[in-house]
Backbone as CSV, one residue per row, in Angstrom:
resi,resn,N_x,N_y,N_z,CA_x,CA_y,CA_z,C_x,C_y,C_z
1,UNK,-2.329,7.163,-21.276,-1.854,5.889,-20.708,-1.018,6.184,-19.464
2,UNK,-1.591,5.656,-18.560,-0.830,5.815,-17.458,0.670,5.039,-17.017
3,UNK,1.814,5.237,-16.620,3.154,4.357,-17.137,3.484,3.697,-15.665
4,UNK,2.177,4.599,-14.526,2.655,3.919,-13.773,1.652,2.067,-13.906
5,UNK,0.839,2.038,-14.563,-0.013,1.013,-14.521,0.905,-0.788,-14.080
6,UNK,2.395,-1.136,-14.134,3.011,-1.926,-14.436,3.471,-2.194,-12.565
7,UNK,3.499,-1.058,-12.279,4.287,-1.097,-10.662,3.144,-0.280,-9.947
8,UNK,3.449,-0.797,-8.385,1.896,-0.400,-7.419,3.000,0.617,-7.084
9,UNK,1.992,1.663,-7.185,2.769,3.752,-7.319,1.450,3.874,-5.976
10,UNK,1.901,4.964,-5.381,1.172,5.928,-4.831,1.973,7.170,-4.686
11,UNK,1.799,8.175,-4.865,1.959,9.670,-4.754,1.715,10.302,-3.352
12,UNK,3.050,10.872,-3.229,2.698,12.225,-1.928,2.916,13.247,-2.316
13,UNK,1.679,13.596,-2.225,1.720,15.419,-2.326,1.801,16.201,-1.577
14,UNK,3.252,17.262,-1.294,3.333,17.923,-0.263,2.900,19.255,-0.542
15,UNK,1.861,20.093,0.695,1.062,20.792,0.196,2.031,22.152,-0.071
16,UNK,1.687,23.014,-0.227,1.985,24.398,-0.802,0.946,25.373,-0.962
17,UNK,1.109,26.680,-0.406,0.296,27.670,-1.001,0.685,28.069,-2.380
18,UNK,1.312,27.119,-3.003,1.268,27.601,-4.557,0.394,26.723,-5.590
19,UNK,0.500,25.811,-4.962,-0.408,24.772,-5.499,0.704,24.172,-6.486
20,UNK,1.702,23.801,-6.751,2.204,23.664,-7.799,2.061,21.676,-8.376
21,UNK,2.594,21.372,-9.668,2.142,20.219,-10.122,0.508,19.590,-9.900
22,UNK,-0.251,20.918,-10.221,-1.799,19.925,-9.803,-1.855,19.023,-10.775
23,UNK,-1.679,19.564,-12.057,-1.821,18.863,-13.502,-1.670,17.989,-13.582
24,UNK,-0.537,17.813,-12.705,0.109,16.059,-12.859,-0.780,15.422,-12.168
25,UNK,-0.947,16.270,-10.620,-2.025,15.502,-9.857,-3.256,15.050,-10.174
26,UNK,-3.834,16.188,-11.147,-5.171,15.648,-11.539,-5.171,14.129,-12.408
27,UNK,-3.799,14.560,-13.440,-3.732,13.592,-14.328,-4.158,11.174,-13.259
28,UNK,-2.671,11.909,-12.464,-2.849,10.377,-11.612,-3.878,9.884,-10.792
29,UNK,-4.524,10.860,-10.709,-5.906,10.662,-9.692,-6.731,10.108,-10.622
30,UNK,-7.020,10.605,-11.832,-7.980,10.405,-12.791,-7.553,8.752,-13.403
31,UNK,-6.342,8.811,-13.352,-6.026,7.097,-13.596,-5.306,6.291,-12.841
32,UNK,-6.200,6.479,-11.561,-6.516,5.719,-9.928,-5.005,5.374,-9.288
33,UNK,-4.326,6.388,-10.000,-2.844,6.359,-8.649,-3.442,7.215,-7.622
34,UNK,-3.599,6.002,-6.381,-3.475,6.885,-5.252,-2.307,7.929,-4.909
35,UNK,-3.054,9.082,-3.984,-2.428,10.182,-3.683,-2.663,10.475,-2.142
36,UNK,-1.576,10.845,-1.696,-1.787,10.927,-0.479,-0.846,12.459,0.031
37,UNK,-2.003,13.230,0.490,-1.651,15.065,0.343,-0.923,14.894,1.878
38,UNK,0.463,15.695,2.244,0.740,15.426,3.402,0.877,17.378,3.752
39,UNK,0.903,17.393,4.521,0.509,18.898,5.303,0.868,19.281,6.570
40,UNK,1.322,20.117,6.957,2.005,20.636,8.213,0.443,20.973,8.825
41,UNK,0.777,20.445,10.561,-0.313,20.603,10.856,-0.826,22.301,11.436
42,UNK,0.281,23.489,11.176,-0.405,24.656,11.371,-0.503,25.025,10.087
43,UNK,-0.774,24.617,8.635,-0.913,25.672,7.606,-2.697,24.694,7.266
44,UNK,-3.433,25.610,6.382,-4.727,25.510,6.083,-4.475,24.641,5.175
45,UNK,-5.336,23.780,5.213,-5.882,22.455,4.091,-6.400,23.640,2.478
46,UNK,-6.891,24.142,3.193,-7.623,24.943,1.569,-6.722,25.911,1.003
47,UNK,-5.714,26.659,1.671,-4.799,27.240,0.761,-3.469,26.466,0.461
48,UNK,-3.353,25.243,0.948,-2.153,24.670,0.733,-2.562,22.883,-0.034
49,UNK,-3.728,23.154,-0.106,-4.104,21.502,-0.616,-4.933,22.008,-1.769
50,UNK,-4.600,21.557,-3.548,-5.772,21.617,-4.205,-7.074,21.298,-3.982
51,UNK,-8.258,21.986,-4.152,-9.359,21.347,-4.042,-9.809,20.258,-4.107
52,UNK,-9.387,19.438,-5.456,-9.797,17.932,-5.665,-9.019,17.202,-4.731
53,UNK,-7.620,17.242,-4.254,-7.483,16.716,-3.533,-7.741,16.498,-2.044
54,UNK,-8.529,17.676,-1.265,-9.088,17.916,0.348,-10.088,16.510,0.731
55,UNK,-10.571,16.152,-0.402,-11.403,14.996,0.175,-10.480,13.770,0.653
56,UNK,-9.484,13.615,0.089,-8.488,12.266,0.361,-8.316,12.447,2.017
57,UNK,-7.682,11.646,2.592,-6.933,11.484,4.035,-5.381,12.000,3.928
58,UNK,-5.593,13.230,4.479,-4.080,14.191,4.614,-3.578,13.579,5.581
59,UNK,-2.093,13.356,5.332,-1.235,13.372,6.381,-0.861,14.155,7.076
60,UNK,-1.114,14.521,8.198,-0.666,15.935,8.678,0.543,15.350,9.424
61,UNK,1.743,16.454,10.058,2.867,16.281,10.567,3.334,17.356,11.392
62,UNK,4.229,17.125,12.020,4.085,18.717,13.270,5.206,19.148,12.312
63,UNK,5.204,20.543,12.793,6.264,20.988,11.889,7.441,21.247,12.133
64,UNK,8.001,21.091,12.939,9.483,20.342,13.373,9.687,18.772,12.816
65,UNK,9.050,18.033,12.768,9.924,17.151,12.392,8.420,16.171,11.492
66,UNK,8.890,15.774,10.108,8.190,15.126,9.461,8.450,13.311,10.358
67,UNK,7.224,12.702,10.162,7.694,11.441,10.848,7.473,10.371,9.639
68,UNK,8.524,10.315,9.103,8.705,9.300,7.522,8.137,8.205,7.834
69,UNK,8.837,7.668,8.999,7.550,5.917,9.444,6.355,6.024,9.068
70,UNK,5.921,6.574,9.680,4.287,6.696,9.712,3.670,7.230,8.085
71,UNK,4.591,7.964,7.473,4.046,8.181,5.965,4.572,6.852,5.207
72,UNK,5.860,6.122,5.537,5.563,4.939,4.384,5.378,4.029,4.866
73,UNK,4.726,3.964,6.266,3.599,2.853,6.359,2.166,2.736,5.785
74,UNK,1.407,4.264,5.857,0.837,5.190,4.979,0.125,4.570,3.540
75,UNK,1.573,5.132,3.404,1.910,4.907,1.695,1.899,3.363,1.312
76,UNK,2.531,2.194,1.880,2.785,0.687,1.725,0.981,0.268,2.113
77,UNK,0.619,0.898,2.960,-0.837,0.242,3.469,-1.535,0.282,2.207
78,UNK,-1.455,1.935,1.797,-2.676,2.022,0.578,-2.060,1.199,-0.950
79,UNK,-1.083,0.985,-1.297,-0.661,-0.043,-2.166,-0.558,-1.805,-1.850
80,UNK,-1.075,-1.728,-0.696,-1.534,-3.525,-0.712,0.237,-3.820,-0.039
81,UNK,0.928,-3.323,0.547,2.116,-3.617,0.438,2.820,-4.086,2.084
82,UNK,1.699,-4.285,2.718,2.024,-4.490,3.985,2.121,-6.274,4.184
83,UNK,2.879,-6.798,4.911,2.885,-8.316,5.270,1.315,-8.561,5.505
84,UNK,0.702,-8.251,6.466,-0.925,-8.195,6.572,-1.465,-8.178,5.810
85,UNK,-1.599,-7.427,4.915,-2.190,-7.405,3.593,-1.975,-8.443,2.481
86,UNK,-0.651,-8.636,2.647,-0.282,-9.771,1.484,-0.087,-11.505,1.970
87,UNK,-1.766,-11.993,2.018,-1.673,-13.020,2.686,-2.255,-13.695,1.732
88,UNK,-2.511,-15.307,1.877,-2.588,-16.347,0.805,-3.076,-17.259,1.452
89,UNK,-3.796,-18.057,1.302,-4.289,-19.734,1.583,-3.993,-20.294,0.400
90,UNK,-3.404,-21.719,0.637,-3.264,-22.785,-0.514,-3.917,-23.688,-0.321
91,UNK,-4.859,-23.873,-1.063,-5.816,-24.929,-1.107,-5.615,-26.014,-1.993
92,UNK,-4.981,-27.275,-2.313,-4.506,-27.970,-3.436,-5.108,-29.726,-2.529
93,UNK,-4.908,-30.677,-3.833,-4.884,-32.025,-3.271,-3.795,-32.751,-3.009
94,UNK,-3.592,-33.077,-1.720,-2.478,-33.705,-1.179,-2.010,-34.715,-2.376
95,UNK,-2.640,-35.739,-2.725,-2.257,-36.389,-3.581,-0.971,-35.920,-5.183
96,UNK,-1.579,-35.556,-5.729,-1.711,-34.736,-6.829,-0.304,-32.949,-6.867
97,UNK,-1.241,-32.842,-6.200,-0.328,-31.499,-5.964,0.431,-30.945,-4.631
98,UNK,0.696,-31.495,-4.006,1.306,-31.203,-2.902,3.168,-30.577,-2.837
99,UNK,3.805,-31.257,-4.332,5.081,-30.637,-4.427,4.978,-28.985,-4.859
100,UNK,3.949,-28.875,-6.261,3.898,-27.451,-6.576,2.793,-26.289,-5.501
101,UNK,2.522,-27.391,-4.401,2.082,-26.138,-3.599,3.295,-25.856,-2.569
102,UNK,3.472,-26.590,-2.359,5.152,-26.187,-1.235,6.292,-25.544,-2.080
103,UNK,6.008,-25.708,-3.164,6.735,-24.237,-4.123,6.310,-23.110,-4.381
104,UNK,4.737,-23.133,-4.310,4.103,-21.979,-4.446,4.331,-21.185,-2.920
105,UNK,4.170,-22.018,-1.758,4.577,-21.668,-0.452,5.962,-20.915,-0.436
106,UNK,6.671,-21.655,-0.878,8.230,-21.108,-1.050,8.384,-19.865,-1.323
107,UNK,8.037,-19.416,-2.840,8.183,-18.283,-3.492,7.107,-17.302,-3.056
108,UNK,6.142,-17.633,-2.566,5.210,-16.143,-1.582,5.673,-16.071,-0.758
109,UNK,5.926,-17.311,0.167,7.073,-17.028,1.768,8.013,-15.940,1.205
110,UNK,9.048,-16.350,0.114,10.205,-15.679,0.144,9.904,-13.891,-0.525
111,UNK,8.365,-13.383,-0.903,8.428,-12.437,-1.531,7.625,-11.653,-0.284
112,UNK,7.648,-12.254,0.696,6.930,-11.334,2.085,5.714,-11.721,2.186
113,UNK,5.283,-12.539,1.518,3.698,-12.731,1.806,3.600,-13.501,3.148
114,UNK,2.294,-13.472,3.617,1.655,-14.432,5.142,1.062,-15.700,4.406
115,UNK,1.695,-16.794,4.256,1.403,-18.033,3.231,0.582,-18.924,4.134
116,UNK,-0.019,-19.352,4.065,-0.863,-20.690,5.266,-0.992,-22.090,3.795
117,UNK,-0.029,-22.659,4.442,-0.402,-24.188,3.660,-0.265,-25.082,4.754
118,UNK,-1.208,-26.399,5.072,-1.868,-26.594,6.241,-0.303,-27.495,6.568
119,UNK,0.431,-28.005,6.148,1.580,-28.707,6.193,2.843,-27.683,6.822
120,UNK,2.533,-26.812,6.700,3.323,-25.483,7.216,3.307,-24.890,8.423
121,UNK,1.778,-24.694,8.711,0.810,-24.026,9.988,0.432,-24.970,10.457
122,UNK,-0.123,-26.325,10.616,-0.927,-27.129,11.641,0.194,-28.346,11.606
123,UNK,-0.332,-28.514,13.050,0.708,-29.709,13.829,-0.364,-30.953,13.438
124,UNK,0.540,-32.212,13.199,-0.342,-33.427,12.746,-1.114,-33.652,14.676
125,UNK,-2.588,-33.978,14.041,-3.603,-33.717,14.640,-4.299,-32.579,15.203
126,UNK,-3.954,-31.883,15.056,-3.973,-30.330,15.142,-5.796,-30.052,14.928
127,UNK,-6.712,-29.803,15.854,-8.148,-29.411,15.188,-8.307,-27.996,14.392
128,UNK,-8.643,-28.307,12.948,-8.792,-27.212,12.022,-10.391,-26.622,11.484
């Protein structure tokens, strides 16, 4: 059972010529936690990256200075975790439902999502 199954996980694996924690690695790969192998860009992919993992998209980094932005943007992209990514249309009947969609608007607005409810985004007369 995997414990991360409850929260969106992704893994960085920083490489090593020792290879160390594959076990674990194999384990999360096998129950679809992404992994993302990060690597200095003068050491070898094959002595510093397990095998199963060389097929993924390595992060490489110069080796003076790791650039953290760019890995947990990385990292947020491949877990769905970017504003872009977390977007929504509300489709409801004005009549009927129009209070619990401007609440549903509310609480995705307020959790980072890109919300489009047409009362929100379009100006009255607005061509849609």
């Amino acid at each position: 059972e995997c414990p991360y199954r409850s929260a969106a996980s992704v893994v960085a694996y920083f490489g090593s010529p020792h290879q160390i924690d594959t076990d674990i690695a194999k384990k999360l790969l096998e129950q679809s936690v992404p992994i993302i192998p990060i690597l200095d860009t003068q050491k070898d992919i094959g002595t510093h990256i397990p095998r199963f993992l060389q097929n993924l998209y390595i992060h490489r980094h110069c080796p003076d200075s790791l650039d953290f932005g760019r890995l947990v943007t990385a990292m947020m992209e491949v877990v769905g975790l970017l504003r872009s990514q977390r977007r929504a249309f509300i489709s409801y009947r004005h009549n009927e439902s129009r209070n619990a969609a401007i609440q549903l608007h509310d609480m995705l607005s307020a959790r980072c999502f890109d919300v489009f409810l047409d009362t929100h985004k379009l100006r009255l007369g607005e061509l849609f």
